[in-house]
C-alpha positions as CSV (number, residue, x, y, z in Angstrom):
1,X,28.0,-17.8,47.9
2,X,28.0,-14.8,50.1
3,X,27.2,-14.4,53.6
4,X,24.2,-12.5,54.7
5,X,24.8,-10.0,57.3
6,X,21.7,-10.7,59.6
7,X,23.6,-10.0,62.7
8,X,24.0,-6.5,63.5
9,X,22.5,-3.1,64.7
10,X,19.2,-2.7,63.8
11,X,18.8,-6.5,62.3
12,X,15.0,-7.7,62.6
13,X,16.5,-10.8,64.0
14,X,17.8,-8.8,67.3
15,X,14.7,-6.9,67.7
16,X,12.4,-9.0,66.9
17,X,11.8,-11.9,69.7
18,X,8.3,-12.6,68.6
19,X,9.3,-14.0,65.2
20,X,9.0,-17.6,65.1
21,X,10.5,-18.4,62.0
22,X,14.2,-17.9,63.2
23,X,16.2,-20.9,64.4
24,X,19.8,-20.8,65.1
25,X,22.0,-24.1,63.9
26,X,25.5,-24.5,65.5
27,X,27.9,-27.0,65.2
28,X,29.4,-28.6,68.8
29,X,33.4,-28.1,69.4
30,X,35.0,-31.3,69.8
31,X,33.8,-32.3,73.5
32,X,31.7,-30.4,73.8
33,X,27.9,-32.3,74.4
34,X,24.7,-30.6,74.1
35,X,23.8,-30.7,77.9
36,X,27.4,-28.6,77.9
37,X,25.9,-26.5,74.9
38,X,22.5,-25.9,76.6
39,X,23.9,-25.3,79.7
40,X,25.7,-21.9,78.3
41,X,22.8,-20.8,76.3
42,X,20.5,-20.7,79.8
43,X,23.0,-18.6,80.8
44,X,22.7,-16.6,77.5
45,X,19.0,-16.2,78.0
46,X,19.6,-15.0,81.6
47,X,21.6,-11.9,79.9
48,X,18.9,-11.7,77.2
49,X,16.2,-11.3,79.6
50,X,17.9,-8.6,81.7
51,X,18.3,-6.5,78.4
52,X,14.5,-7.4,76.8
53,X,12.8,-8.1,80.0
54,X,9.2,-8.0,78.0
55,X,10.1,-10.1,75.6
56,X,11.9,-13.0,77.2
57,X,9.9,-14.7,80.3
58,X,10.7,-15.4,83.5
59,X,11.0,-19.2,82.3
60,X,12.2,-18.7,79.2
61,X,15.2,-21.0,77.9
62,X,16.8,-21.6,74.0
63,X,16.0,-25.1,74.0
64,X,18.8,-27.4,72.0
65,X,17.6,-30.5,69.7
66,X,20.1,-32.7,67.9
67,X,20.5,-31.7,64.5
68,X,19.5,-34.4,61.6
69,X,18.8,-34.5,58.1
70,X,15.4,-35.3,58.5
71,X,14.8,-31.8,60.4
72,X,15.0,-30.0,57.4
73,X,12.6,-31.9,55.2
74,X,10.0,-30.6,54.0
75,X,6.2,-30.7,56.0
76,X,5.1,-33.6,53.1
77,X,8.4,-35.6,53.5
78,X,7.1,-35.5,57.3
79,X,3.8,-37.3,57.1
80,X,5.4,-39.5,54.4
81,X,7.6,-40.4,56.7
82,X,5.4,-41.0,59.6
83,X,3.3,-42.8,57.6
84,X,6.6,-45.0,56.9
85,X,7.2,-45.1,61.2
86,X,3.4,-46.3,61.0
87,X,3.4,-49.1,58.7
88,X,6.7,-50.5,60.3
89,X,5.5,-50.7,63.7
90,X,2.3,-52.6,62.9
91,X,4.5,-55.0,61.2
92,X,6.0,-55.3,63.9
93,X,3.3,-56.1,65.8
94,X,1.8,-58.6,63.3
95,X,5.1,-60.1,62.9
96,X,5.5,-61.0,66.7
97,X,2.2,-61.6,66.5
98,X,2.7,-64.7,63.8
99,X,5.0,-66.1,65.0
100,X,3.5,-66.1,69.1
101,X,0.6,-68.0,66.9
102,X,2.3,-70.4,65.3
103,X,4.5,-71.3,68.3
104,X,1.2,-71.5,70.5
105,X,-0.2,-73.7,67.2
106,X,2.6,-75.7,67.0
107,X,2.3,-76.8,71.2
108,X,-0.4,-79.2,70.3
109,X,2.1,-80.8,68.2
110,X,4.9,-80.8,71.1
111,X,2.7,-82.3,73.5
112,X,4.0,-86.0,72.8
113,X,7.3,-85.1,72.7
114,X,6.9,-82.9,76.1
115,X,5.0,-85.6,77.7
116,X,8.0,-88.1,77.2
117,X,10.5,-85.7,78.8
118,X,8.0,-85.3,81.7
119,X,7.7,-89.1,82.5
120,X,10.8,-89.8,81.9
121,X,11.3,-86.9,85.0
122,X,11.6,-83.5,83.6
123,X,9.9,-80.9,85.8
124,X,7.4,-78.0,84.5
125,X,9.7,-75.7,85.5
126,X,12.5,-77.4,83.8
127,X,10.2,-77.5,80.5
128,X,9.5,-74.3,80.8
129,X,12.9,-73.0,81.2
130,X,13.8,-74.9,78.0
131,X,11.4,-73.8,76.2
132,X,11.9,-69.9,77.2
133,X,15.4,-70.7,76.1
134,X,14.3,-71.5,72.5
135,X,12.3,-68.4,72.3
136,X,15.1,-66.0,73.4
137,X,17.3,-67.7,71.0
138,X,15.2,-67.3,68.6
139,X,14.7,-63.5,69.0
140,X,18.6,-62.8,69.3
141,X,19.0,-65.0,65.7
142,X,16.4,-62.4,64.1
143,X,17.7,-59.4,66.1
144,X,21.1,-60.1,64.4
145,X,19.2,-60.9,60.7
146,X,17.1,-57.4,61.5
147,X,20.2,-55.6,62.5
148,X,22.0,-56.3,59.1
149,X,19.3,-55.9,56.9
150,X,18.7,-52.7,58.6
151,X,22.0,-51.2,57.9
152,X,21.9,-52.5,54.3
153,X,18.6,-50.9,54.0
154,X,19.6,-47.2,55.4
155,X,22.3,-47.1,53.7
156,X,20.6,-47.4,50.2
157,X,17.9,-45.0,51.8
158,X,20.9,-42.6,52.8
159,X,22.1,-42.2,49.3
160,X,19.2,-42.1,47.3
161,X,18.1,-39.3,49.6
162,X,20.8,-37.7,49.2
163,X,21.6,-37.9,53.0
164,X,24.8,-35.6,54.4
165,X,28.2,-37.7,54.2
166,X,28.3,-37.5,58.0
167,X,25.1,-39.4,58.8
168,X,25.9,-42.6,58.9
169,X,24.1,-45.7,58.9
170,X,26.2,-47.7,61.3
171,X,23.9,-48.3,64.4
172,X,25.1,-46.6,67.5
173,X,24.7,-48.3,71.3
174,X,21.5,-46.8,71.9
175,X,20.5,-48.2,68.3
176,X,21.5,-51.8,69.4
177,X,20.3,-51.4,73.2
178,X,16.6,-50.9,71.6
179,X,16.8,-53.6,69.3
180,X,18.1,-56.0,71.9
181,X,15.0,-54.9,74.6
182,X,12.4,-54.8,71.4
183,X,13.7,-58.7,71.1
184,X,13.7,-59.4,74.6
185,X,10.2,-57.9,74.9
186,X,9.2,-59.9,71.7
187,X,10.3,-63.4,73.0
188,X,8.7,-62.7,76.5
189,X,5.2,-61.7,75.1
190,X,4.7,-63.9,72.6
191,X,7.2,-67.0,73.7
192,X,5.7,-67.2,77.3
193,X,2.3,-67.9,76.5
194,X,2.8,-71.3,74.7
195,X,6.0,-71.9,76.7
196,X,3.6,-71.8,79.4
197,X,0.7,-73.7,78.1
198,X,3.3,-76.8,76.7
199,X,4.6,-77.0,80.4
200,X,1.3,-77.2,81.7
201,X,0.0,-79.9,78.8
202,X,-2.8,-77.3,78.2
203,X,-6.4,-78.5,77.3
204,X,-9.2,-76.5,75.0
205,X,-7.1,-77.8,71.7
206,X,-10.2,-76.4,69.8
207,X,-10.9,-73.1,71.0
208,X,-7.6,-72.5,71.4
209,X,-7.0,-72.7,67.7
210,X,-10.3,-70.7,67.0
211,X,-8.9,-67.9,69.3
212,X,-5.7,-68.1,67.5
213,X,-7.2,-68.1,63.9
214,X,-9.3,-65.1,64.5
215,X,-6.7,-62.8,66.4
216,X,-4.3,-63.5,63.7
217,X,-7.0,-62.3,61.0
218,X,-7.9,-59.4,63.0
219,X,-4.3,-58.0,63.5
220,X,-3.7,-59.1,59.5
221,X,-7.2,-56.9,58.6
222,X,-5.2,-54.2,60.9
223,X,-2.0,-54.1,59.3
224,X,-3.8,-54.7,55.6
225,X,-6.5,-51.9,55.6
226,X,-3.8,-49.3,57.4
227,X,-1.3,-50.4,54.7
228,X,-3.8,-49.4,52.2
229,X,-4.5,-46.5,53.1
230,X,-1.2,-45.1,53.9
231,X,-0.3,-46.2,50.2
232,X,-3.5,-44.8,48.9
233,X,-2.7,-41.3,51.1
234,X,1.3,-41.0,49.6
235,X,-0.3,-41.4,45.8
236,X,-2.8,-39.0,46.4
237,X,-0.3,-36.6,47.5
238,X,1.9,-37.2,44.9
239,X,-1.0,-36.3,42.7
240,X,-2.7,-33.5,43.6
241,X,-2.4,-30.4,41.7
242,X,-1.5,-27.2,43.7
243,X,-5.2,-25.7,42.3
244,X,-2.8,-22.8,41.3
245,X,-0.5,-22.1,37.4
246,X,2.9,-22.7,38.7
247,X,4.9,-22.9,35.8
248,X,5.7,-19.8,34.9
249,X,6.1,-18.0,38.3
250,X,9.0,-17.1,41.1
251,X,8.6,-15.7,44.1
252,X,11.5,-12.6,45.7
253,X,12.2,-12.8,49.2
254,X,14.0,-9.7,49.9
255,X,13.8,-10.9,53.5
256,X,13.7,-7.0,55.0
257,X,12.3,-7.7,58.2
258,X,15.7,-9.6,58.8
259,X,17.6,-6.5,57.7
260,X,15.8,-4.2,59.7
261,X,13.4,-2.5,57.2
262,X,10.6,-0.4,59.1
263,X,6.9,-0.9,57.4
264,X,7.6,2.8,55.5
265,X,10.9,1.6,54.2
266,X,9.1,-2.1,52.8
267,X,6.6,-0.3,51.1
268,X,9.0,1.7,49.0
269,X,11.1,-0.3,48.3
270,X,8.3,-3.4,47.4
271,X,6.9,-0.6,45.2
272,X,9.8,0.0,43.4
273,X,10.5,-3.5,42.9
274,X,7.1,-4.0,41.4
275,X,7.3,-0.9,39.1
276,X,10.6,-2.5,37.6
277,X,9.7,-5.6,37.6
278,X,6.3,-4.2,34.9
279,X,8.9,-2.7,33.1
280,X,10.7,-5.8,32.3
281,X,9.5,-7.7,28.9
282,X,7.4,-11.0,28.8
283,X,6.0,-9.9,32.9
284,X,2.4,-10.3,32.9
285,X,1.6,-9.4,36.9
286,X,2.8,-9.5,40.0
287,X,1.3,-9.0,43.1
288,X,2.4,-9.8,47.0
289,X,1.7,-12.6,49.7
290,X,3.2,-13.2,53.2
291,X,3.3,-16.6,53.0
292,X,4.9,-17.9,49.2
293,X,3.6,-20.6,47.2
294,X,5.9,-23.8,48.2
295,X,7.6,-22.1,50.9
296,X,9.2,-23.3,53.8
297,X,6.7,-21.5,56.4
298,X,3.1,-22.9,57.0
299,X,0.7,-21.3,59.5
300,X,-3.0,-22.4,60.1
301,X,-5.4,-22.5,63.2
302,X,-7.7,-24.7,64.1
303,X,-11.6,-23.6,64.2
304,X,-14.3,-26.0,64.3
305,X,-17.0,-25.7,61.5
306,X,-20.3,-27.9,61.7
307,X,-19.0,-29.4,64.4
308,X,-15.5,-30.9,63.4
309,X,-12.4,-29.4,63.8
310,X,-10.2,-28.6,60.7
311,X,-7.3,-26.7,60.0
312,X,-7.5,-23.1,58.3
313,X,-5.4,-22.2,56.6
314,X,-4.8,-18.1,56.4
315,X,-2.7,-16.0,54.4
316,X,-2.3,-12.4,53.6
317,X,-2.0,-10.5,50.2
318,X,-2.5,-8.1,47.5
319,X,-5.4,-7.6,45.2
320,X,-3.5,-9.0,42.6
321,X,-2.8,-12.2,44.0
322,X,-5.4,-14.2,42.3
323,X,-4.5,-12.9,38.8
324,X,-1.1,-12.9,39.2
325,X,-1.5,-16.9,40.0
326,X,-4.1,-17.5,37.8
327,X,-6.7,-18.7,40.5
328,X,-10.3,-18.3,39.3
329,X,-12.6,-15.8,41.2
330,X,-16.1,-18.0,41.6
331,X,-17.8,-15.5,43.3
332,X,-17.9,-12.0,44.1
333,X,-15.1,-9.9,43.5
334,X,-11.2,-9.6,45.0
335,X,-10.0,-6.6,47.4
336,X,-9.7,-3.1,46.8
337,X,-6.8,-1.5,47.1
338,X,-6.6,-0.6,50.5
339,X,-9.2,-2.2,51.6
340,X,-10.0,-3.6,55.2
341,X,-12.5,-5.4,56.7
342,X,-12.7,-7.8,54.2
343,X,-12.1,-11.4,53.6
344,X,-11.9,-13.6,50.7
345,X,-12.4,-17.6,50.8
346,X,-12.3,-20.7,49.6
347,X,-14.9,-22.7,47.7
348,X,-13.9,-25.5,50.2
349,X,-14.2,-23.3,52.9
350,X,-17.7,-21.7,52.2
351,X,-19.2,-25.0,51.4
352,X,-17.9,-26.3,54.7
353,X,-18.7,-23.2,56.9
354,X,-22.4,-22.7,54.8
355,X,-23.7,-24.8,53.1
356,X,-26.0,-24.6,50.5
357,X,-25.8,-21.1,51.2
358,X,-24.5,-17.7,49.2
359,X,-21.3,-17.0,51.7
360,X,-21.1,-13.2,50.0
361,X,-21.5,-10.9,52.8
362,X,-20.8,-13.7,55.3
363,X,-18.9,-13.0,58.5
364,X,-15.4,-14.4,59.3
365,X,-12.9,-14.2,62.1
366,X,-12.2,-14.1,66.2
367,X,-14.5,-12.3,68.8
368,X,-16.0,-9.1,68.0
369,X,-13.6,-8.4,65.0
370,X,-15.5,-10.2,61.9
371,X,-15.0,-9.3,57.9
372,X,-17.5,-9.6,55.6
373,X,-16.6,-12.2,52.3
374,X,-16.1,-10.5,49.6
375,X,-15.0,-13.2,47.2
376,X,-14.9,-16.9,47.0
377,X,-12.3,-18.7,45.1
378,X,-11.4,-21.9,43.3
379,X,-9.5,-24.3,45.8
380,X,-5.8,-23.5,45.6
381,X,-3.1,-25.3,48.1
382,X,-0.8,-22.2,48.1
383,X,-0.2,-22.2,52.1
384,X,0.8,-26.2,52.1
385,X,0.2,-28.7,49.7
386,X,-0.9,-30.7,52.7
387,X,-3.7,-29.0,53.1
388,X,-6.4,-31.7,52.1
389,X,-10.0,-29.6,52.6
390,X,-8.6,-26.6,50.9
391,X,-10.1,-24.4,53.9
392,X,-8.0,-21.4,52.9
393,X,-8.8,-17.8,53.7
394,X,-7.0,-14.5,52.2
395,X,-7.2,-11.4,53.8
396,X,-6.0,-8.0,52.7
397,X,-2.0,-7.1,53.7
398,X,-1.7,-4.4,56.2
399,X,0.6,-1.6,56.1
400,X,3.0,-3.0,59.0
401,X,3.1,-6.5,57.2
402,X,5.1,-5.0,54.4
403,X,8.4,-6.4,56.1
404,X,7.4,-9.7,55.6
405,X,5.8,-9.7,52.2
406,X,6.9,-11.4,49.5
407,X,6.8,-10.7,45.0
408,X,5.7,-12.9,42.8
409,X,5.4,-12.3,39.5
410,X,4.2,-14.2,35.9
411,X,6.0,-14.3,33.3
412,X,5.9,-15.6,29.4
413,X,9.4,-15.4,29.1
414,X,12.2,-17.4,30.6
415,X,12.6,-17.9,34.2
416,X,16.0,-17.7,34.0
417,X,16.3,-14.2,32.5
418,X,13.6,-13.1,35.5
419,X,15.3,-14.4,38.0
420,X,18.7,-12.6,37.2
421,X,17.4,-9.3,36.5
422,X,15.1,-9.6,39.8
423,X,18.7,-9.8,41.4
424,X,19.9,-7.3,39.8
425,X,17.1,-5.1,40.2
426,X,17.4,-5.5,44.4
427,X,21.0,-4.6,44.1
428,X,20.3,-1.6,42.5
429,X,17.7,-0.7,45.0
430,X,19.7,-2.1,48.4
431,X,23.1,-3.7,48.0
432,X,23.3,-4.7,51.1
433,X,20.5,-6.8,50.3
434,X,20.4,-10.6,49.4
435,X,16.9,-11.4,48.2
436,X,16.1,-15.1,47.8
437,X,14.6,-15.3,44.4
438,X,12.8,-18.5,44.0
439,X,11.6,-20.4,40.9
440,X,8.3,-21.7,41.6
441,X,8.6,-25.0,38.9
442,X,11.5,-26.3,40.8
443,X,10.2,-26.1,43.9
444,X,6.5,-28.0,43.0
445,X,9.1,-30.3,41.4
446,X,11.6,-30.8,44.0
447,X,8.5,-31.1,46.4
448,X,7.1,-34.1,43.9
449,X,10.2,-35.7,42.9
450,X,10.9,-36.4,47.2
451,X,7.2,-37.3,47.8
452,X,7.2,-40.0,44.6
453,X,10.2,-41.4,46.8
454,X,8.9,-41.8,49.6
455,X,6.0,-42.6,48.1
456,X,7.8,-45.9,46.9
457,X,9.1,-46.5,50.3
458,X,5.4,-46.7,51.6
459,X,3.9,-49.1,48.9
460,X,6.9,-51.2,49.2
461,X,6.6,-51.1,53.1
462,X,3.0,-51.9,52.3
463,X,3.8,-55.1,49.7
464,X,5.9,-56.4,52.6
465,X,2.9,-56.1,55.0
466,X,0.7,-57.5,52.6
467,X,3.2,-60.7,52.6
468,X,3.6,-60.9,56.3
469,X,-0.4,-60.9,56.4
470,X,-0.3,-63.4,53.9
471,X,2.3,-65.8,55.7
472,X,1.0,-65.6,58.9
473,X,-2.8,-66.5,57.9
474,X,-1.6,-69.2,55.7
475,X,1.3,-70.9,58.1
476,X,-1.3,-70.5,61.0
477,X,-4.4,-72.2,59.2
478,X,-2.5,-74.4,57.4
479,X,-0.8,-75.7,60.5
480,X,-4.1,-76.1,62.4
481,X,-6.0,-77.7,59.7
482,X,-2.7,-80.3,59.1
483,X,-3.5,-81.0,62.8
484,X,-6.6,-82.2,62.2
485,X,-5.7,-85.1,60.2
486,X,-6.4,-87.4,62.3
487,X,-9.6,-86.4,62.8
488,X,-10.4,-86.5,58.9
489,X,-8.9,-90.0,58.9
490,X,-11.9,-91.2,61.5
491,X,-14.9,-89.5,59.4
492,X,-13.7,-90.7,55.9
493,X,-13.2,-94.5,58.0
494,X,-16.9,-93.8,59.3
495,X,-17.9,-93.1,55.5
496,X,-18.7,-89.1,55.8
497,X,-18.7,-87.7,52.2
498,X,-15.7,-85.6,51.4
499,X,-18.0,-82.4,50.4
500,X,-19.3,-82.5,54.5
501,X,-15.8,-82.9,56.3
502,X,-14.5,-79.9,54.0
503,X,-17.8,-78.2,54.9
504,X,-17.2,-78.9,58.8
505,X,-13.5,-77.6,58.7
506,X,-14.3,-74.2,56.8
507,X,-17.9,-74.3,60.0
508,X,-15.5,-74.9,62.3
509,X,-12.8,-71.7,61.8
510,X,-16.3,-69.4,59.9
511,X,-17.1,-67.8,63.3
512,X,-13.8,-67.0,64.7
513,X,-12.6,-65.8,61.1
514,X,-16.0,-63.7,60.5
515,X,-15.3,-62.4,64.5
516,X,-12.1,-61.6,63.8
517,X,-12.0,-59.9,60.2
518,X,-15.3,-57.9,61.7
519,X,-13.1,-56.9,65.1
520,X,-9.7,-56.0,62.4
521,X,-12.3,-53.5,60.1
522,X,-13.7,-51.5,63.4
523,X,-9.9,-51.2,64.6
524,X,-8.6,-50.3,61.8
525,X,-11.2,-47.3,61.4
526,X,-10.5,-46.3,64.8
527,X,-7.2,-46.3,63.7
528,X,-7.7,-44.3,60.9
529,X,-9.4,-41.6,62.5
530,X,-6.9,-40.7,64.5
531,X,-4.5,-40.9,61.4
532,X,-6.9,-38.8,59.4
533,X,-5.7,-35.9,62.4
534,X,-1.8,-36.4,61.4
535,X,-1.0,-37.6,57.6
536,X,-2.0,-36.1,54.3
537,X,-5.1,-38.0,52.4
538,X,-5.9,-40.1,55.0
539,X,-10.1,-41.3,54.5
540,X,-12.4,-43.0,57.0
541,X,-13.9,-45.2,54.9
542,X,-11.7,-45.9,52.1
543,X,-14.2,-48.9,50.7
544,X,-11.0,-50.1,48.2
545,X,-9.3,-50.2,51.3
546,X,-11.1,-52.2,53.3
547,X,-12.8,-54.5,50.6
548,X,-9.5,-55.3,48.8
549,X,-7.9,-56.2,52.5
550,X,-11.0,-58.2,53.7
551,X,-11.3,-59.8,50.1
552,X,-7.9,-60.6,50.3
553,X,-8.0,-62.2,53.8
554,X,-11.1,-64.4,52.8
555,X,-9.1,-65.2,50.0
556,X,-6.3,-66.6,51.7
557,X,-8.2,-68.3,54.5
558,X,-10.1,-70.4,52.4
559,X,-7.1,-71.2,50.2
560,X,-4.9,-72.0,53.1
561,X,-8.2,-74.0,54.9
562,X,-9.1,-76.0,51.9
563,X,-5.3,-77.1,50.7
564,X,-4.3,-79.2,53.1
565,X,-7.9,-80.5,53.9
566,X,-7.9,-81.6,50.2
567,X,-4.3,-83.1,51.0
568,X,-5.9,-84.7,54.0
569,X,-8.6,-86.3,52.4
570,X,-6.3,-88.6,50.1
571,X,-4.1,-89.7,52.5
572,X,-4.3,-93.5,53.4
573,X,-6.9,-93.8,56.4
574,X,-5.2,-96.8,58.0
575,X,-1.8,-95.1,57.6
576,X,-2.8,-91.8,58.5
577,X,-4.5,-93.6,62.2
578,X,-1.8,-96.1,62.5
579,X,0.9,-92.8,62.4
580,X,-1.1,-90.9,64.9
């Protein structure tokens, strides 16, 4: 591989301060930290801004991040991955969560054994302090278990991703310092509460269990319903089709704005390029865009249509863009050459911005500067896949954008045989150029092949939440209704029929369970509005979503209520109310 001389007299990457596609990546000398690093670059900029004092402010500084292999993934591999950071923490929660419960559940049950150390002359404080004790020890133990299985986990995520050899999964200080706080934090929120209420010999047996049943419902709904729709969000980005034939394209990046090409000097040379690349057997078209199908650079504003604010998605091409990719023309016409003043849309777009109206002649843009529509088109997801409305507008390249345009051409033939005399026709024009030549299948492919991965990280992070949810219901209402067996054992003695005690017990935990599934579905939708803003796919009002995690919920409530109730009401009634 040969080095591309970016760096010298005349480059685009000297002159041009604006451009914000350019990042530098360095690697430290050997003691050398990044405060050290940063430290020199301020003084860097300081001799920058003396020489380009319009283009560098006042408080202008090159700001230094830590490098990392997830920095260069790819914007889908981001919201996959935050959906990943999502669904973790809220099993977090819910974890800590089920086990505060059951701890809390399981005072009633201490109470005897509490009461004996207290009149034999154990203090409150001393009882709490014990019990504190257990809970820490407690957190360390699964702090330890988490630590391990963490490791073993990144380390099988590091490989199959293909991670550099130098990232390693071996948790730093700052890596166990957070683990040992989140565990510290855990046992004090969720270990105090029934350490507290033991030491006290707490009353309100009842309603503390009804409390307890429905907050653990409502953070399961939670956890369930995000889950879903996190899982349902990753499949439908693995799914969705561009909008755009991809199979037999590539893209040429002769990258002359980095090599210091004027606008005259683009156009000439992009136009001989073109009229060799007709030349060429099997090419069908090709045309030019600024921003390549797949690429690495995504640029969008926010506007707000009908009231709600979206993303828009611009981009800037040639009149034989839509040809050259094979995206149907649904109304109206594309540019003329040379055209201006014009715009071109999406179907998603004109249905969003009007309608039920004909968006031809229709005016588009910022201030006083508005182009008429000229065309609508079928929805294509050409700027970023992640572009979920579609809401895509073209608009005729200038003449001082020719730096930054970018070929793409159809072919029937191979892509191989394309590519290599795309090479060698830049060579032949500019060798001192390096033109990235692209092929257009491998990058929709590459692009699936990481999302399906992490794709399976997210339903499997979802299965696990679905199990915690499971667990914690179950353990919590099975615990509470095993409590109650006393109480069974005096209603079957007074001769109550079996049907009404089972009916009482599911009365008893309806309304906290109903309050609690109700409070978990109007969370989680607050929830996932705000998602909707950050991840890919992300619906409102997913009804598989919510029905198959309330469904679910009811299911296991009543299984894990009626169980042991059934248990219960076999049991021996003088032996049952001689044990208690």
């Amino acid at each position: 591989m040969r080095e591309q001389p970016y760096l010298f007299d005349g480059s685009g990457i000297l002159n041009d301060f604006e451009n914000p596609s350019v990042r530098m990546w360095g690697k430290l000398a050997p003691g050398v930290s990044a405060q050290m690093a940063a430290q020199e670059l301020r003084s860097l900029t300081n001799v920058l801004r003396r020489q380009h004092p319009a283009a560098v402010w006042e408080n202008e500084f090159i700001q230094v991040s830590p490098g990392g292999h997830l920095q260069v993934m790819q914007p889908e591999m981001y919201q996959v991955a935050a959906m990943v950071g999502v669904l973790t923490l809220l099993i977090l929660a819910v974890a800590c969560g089920n086990l505060g419960a059951l701890l809390l559940a399981r005072a009633v049950q201490r109470e005897r054994e509490i009461g004996i150390r207290r009149s034999v002359g154990a203090g409150g404080a001393r009882v709490f302090r014990q019990l504190c004790t257990e809970s820490f020890l407690l957190a360390l133990v699964g702090a330890i278990a988490g630590l391990a299985l963490g490791c073993a986990v990144t380390r099988i995520a590091l490989t199959e991703f293909d991670a550099p050899k130098w990232l390693s999964a071996v948790p730093d200080a700052s890596i166990l310092l957070f683990t040992l706080a989140m565990s510290f934090a855990a046992a004090v929120l969720f270990g105090f509460t029934p350490a507290l209420q033991i030491a006290r010999h707490g009353r309100h047996k009842t309603l503390a269990r009804q409390i307890l049943v429905g907050a653990q419902l409502a953070g399961s709904c939670v956890l369930l319903i995000v889950a879903g729709l996190l899982v349902r969000a990753a499949q439908h980005a693995l799914f969705t089709s561009p909008g755009f034939a991809y199979e037999q394209l590539i893209s040429i990046d002769g990258q002359l704005k980095q090599h210091g090409y004027t606008a005259a000097q683009a156009r000439e040379y992009l136009a001989q390029m073109e009229s060799r690349l007709r030349a060429i057997p099997g090419v069908r078209s090709e045309s030019l865009v600024l921003l390549p199908p797949l690429g690495h650079a995504v640029s969008y504003a926010t506007a707000v249509i009908n009231g709600h604010n979206v993303r828009v998605y611009p981009n800037w091409v040639t009149p034989g863009l839509f040809a050259t990719m094979q995206i149907p023309i649904l109304l109206g016409r594309t540019f003329y050459p040379n055209e201006k003043n014009a715009v071109i849309v999406s179907n998603s777009f004109a249905r969003a911005q009007w309608p039920g109206q004909n968006p031809l002649g229709k005016r588009v843009g910022d201030g006083n500067q508005k182009d008429a529509v000229v065309g609508v088109v079928a929805d294509a997801h050409i700027n970023a896949l992640s572009d979920d409305d579609a809401l895509e507008e073209y608009w005729p390249a200038a003449p001082d954008q020719m730096t930054g345009m970018v070929v793409i051409v159809r072919t029937d033939g191979a892509l191989e045989n394309l590519e290599t005399a795309a090479k060698s026709i830049s060579e032949s024009l500019d060798p001192k150029l390096f033109p990235e030549v692209r092929s257009i299948p491998s990058l929709y492919s590459d692009s699936v092949a990481q999302i399906e991965r992490l794709a399976g990280v997210v339903t499997l992070v979802g299965l696990v939440a679905i199990a915690l949810a499971g667990v914690g219901v179950v353990g919590l209402v099975s615990f509470t209704v095993r409590q109650k067996t006393k109480e069974i054992a005096i209603r079957l003695a007074l001769g109550a029929p079996s049907s009404r005690i089972l009916k009482g017990i599911l009365r008893q935990f309806s309304a906290p369970a109903i309050i609690g599934l109700v409070f978990g579905a109007i969370s989680a939708a607050a929830a996932s509005y705000l998602l909707r803003h950050a991840l890919y796919g992300i619906s409102n009002l997913d009804l598989i979503a919510y029905a198959g995690a309330v469904g679910f919920l009811i299911a296991i409530f009543a299984i894990s209520a009626l169980l042991p109730a059934r248990r219960a009401l076999r049991v021996n009634v003088s032996k049952a109310l001689h044990y208690q």
